[in-house]
C-alpha positions as CSV (number, residue, x, y, z in Angstrom):
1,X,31.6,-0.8,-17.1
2,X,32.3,3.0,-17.5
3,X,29.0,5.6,-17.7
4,X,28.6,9.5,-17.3
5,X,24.3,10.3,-16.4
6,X,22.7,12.4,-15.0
7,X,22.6,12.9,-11.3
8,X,19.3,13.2,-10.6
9,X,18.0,10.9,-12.9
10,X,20.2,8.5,-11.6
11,X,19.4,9.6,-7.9
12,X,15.4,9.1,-8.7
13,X,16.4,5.8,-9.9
14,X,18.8,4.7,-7.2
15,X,16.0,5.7,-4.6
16,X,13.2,3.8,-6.4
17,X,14.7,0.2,-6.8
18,X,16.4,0.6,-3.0
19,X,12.7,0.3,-2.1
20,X,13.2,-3.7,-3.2
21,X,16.6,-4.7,-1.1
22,X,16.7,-6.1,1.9
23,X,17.9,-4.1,4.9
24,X,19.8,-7.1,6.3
25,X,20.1,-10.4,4.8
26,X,22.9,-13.0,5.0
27,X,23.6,-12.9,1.5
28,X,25.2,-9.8,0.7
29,X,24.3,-9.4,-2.9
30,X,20.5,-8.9,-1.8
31,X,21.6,-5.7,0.2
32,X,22.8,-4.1,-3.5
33,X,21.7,-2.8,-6.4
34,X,22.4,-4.7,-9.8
35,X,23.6,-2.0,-12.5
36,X,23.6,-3.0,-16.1
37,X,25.5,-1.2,-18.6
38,X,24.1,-1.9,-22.2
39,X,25.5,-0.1,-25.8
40,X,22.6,1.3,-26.9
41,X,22.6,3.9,-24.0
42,X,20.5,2.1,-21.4
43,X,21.5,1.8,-17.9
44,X,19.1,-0.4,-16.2
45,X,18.9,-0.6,-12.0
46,X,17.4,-3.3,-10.2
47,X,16.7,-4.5,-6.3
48,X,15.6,-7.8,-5.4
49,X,14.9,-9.0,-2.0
50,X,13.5,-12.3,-3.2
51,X,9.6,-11.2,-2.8
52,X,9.9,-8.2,-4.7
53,X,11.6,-7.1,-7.4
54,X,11.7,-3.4,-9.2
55,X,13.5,-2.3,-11.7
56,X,14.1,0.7,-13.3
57,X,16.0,2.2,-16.7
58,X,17.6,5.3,-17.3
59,X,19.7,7.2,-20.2
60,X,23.1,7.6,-20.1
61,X,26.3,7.6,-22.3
62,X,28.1,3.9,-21.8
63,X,31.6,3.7,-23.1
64,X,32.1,0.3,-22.1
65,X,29.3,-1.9,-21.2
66,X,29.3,-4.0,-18.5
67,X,27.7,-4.8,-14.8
68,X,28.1,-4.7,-11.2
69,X,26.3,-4.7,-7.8
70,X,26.8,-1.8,-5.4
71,X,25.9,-1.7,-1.7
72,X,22.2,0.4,-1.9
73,X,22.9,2.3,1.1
74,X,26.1,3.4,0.3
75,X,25.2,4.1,-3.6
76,X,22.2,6.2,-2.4
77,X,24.0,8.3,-0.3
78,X,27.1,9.4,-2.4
79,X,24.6,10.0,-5.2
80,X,22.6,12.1,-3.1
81,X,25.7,14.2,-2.3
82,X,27.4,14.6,-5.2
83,X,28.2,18.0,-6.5
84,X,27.2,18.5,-9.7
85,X,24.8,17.7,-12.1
86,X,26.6,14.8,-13.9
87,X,28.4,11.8,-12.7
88,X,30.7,9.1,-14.0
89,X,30.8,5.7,-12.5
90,X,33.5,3.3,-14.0
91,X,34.1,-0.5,-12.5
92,X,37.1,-2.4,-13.3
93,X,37.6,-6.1,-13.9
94,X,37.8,-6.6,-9.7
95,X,34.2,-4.9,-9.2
96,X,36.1,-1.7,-7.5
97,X,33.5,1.0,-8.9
98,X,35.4,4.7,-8.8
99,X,32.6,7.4,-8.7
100,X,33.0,11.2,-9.9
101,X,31.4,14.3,-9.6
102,X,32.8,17.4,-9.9
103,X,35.9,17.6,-7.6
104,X,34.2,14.4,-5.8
105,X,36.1,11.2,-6.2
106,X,34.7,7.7,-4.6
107,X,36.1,4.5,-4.8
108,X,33.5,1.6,-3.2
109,X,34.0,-2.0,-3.6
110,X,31.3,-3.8,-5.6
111,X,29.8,-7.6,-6.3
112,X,29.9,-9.7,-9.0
113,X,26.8,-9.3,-11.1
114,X,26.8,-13.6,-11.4
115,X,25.8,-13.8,-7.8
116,X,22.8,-11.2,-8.0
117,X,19.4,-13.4,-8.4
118,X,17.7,-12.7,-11.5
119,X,14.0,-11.2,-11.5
120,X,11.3,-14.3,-12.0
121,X,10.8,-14.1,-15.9
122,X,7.2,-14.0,-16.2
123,X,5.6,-15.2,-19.5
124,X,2.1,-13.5,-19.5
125,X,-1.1,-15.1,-18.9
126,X,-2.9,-12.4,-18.4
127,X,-3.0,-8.5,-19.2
128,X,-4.6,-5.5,-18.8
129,X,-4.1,-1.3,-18.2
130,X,-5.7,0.2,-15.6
131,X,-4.8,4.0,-14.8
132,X,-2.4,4.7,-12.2
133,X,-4.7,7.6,-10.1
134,X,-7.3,4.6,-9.9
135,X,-5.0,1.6,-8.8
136,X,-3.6,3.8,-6.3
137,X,-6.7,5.1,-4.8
138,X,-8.0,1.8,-4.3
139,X,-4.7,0.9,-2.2
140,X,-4.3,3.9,0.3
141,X,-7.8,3.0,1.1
142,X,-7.7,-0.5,2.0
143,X,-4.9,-1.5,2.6
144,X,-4.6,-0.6,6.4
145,X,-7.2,-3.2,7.1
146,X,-4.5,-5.7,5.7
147,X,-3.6,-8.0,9.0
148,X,-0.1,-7.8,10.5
149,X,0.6,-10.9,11.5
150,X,1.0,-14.1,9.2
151,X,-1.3,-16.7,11.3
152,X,-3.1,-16.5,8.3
153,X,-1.2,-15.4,5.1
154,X,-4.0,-15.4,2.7
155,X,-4.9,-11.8,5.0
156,X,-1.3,-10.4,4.7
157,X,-2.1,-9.0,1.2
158,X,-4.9,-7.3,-0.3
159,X,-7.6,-9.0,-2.9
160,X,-7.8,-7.9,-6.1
161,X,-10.8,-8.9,-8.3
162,X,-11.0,-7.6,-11.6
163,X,-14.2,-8.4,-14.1
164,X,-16.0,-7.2,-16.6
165,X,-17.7,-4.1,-14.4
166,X,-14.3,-2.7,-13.1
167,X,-12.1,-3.5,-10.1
168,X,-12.6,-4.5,-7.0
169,X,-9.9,-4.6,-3.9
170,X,-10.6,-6.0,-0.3
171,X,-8.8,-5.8,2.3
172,X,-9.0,-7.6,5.9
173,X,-7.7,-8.8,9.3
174,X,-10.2,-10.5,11.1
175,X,-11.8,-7.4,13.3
176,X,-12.3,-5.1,10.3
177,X,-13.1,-4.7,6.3
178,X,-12.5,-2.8,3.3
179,X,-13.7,-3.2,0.1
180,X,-13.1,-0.3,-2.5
181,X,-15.2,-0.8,-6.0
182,X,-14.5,1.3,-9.1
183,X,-16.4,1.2,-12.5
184,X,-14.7,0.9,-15.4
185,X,-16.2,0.6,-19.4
186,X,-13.1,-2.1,-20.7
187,X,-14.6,-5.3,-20.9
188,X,-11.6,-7.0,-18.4
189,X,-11.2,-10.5,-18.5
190,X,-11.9,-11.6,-14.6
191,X,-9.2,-12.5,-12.6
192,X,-8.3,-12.5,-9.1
193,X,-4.6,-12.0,-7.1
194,X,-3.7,-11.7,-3.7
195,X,-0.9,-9.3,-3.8
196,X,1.5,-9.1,-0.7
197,X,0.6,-5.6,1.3
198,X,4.5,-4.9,0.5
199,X,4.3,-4.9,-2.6
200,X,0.9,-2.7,-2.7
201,X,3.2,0.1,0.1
202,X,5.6,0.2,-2.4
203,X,3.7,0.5,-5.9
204,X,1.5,3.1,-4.3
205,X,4.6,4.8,-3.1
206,X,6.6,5.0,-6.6
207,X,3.3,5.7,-8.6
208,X,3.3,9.2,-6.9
209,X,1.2,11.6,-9.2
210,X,1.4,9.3,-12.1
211,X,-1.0,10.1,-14.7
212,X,-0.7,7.3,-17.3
213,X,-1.7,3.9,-16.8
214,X,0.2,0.4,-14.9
215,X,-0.4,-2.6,-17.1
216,X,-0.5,-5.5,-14.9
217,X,1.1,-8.9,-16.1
218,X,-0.1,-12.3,-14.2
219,X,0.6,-15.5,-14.1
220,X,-0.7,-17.8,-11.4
221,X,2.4,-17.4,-8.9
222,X,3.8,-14.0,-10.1
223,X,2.0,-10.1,-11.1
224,X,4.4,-7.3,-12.9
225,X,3.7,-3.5,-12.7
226,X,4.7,-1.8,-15.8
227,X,4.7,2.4,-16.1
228,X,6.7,5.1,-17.3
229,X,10.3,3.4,-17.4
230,X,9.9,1.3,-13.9
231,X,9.0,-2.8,-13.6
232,X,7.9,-4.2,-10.0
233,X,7.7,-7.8,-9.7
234,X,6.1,-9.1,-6.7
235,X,4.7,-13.0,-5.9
236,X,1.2,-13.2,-5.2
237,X,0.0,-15.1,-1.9
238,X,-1.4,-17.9,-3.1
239,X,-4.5,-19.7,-2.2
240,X,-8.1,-19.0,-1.9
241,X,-9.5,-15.9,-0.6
242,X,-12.0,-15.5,2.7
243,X,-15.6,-15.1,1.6
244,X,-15.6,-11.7,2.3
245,X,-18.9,-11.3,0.5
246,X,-20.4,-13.8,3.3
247,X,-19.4,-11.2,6.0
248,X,-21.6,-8.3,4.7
249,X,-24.7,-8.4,6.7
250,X,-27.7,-9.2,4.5
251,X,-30.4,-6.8,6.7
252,X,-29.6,-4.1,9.5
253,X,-32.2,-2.4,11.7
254,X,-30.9,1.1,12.1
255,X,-29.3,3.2,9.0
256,X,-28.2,6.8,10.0
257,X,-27.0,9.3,7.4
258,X,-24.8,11.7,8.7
259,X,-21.3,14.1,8.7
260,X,-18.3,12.0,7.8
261,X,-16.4,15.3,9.2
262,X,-18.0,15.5,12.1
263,X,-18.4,11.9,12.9
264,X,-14.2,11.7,12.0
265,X,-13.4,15.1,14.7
266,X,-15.9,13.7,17.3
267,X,-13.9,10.1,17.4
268,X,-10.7,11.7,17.2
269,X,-12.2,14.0,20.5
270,X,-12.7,11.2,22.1
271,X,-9.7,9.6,21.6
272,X,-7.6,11.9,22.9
273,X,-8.0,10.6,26.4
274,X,-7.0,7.1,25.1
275,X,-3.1,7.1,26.3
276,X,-2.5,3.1,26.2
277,X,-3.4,1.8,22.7
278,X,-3.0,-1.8,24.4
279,X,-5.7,-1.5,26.2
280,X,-8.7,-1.4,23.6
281,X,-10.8,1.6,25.8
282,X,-14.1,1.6,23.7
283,X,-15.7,4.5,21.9
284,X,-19.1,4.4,22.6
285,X,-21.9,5.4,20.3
286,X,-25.0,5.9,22.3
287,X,-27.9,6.4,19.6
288,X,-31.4,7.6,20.5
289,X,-34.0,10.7,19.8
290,X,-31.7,12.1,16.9
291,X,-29.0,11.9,18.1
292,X,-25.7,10.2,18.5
293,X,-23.6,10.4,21.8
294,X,-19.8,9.5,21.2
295,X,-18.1,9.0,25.0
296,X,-14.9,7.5,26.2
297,X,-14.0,6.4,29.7
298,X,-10.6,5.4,30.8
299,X,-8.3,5.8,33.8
300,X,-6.8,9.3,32.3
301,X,-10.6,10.5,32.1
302,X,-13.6,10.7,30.2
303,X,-15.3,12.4,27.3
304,X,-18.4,13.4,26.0
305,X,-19.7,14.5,22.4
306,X,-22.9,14.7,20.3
307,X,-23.8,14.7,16.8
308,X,-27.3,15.5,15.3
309,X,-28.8,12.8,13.0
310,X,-32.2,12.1,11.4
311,X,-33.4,9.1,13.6
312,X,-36.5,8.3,15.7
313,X,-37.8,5.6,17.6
314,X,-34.9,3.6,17.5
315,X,-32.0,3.3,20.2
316,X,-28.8,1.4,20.5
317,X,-25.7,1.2,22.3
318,X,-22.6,0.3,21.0
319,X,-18.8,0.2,21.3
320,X,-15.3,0.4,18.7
321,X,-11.7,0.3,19.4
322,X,-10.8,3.9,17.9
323,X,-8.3,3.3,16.1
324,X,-10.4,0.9,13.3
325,X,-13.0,3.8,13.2
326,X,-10.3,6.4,12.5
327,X,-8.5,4.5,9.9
328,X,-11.7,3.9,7.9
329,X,-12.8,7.8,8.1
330,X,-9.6,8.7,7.6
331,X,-10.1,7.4,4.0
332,X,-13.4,8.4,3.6
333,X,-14.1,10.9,0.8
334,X,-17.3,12.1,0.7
335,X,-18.7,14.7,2.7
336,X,-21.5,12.1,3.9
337,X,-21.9,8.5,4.7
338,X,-24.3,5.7,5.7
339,X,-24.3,3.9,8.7
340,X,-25.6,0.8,9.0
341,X,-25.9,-1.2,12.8
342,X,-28.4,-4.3,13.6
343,X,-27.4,-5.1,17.0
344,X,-24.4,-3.9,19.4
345,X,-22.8,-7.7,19.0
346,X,-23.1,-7.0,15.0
347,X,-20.3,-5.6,12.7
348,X,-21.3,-2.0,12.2
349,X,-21.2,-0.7,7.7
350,X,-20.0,2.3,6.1
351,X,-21.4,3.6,3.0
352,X,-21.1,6.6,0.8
353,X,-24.2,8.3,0.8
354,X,-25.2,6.4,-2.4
355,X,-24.3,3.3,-3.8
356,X,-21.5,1.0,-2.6
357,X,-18.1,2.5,-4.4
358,X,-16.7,2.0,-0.7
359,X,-17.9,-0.3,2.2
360,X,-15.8,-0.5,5.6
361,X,-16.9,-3.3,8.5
362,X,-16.1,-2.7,11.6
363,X,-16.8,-5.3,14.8
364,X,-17.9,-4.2,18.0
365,X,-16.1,-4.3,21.4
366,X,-18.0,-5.8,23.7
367,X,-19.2,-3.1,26.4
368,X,-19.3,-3.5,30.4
369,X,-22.5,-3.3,32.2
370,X,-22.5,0.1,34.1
């Protein structure tokens, strides 16, 4: 294989698909990056860990065609120090890869291409485009309700739902909820896909400001993400999602409308004095005579703030771990919301100020008598 491209291009690339090998693995094929040489001009890059897959294609001028696998950590940093705007890279018939640039000269051992695992060929089942600002949207604000831990796998990825009035994507762990709605005019064909919350980190990562649209392929086991000159290939978790439509409450018996920025600062007031995230300190909301009182009590002090709200006659007390209430708000954009409580043993709602383009559950902590 012998190819001169350019260094950036290449670098982009390089950085991109290292995004799909694994850090450590006993097989050390999986820790490189499989480089494919073709005539017409095409180099094409890929990294496979075994759950995901990307791969990306750049120009360049190939005298001889050919392939190899080079260690990604090492391939990232010499391109990301070379000299000058263009490199060579040329691999002999024993995989040894010599690397130029400039008065820079590298010589790094490489792997077989045979032994690299192949990307799952997926043959279609399903397709549609959906644009890139909108796919991404939906996953920066759900996805950190995705649970951490696989006692239940079906929670380690987000849902996707996609019919006829637009997309749908929920996330959830047990103690919290998001759900993220957007309308769309194409009439999709519904389907839903639990997509690993690795692969979602990623995507939303390499999208960056992409303005075109991702065309999502599925089949029952496999989704690819196709834009600009990239493919990411992930599995999909399989198996049936929770009922997350069964955890909405049907009724509440307090709805308060009120400052998403000022609700957000006040929590993150009172968090300040929460120094031991293993010990779930509760942020109270105290609500009564218009007005809601946000306090926190732990061993390193307490706090005390208030927030004006249209509501009379009506009182309740109730507690969050902090961290759940900041993640939600954190996400929030609009400059009001909806909040929705029945009891302080119920899940407290979120919601824009109209409609439902964004709903965010939260459970209580259960409070001590004072």
């Amino acid at each position: 294989m012998k190819i001169l491209c350019d260094c950036d291009k290449l670098n982009e690339a390089v950085s991109v698909v290292s995004r799909a090998v694994s850090g450590r693995s006993s097989l050390s094929v999986l820790e490189g990056i499989h480089f494919r040489a073709e005539a017409n001009g095409t180099v094409t890059l890929i990294g496979n860990d075994l759950e995901i897959g990307i791969e990306a294609k750049i120009e360049a001028t190939v005298s001889e065609p050919g392939a190899v696998v080079l260690n990604a950590k090492m391939i990232s940093g010499i391109v990301r120090a070379l000299p000058e705007d263009r490199v060579s890279i040329e691999v002999n018939d024993k995989n040894l890869a010599l690397i130029k640039s400039g008065s820079a000269k590298f010589e790094i051992a490489g792997i077989s291409p045979e032994e690299f695992p192949e990307l799952p060929a997926v043959d279609s089942e399903y397709s549609v485009a959906i644009p890139a600002a909108m796919l991404k949207d939906m996953i920066s604000k759900t996805i950190f309700a995705v649970a951490v831990t696989d006692n239940n796998p079906i929670l380690t990825g987000c849902l996707l739902e996609i019919s006829k009035q637009g997309l749908t994507m929920v996330a959830l762990d047990g103690y919290r909820m998001a759900i993220r709605r957007a309308a769309m005019e194409n009439d999709f064909e519904e389907k839903k896909m639990i997509i690993p919350e690795k692969s979602l980190s990623e995507l939303a990562r390499i999208l960056g400001d992409e303005e075109e649209d991702v065309r999502i392929l599925a089949t029952a086991r496999h989704a690819i993400f196709l834009f600009r000159n990239y493919r990411m290939v992930t599995r999909l978790i399989e198996g049936n999602y929770f009922n997350y439509q069964a955890a909405i409450p049907k009724d509440y018996e307090m709805e308060i409308a009120c400052s998403a920025r000022q609700l957000t600062n006040s929590i993150q007031r009172a968090s300040l004095i929460i120094l031991n995230d293993l010990v779930k300190s509760p942020v109270k909301f105290r609500v009564e005579d218009g007005n809601i009182n946000i306090s926190c009590t732990t061993p390193a002090g307490s706090v005390d703030d208030n927030i004006p709200v249209d509501i009379k006659d009506k009182a309740l007390e109730i507690g969050f771990y902090n961290r759940y209430l900041l993640e939600a708000f954190r996400v929030i954009d609009t400059e009001d919301v909806r909040l929705q409580f029945k009891a302080p043993t119920t899940p407290l709602v979120i919601l824009p100020p109209e409609g439902d383009a964004y709903l965010y559950l939260i459970l209580p902590l259960r409070l001590k008598a004072d």
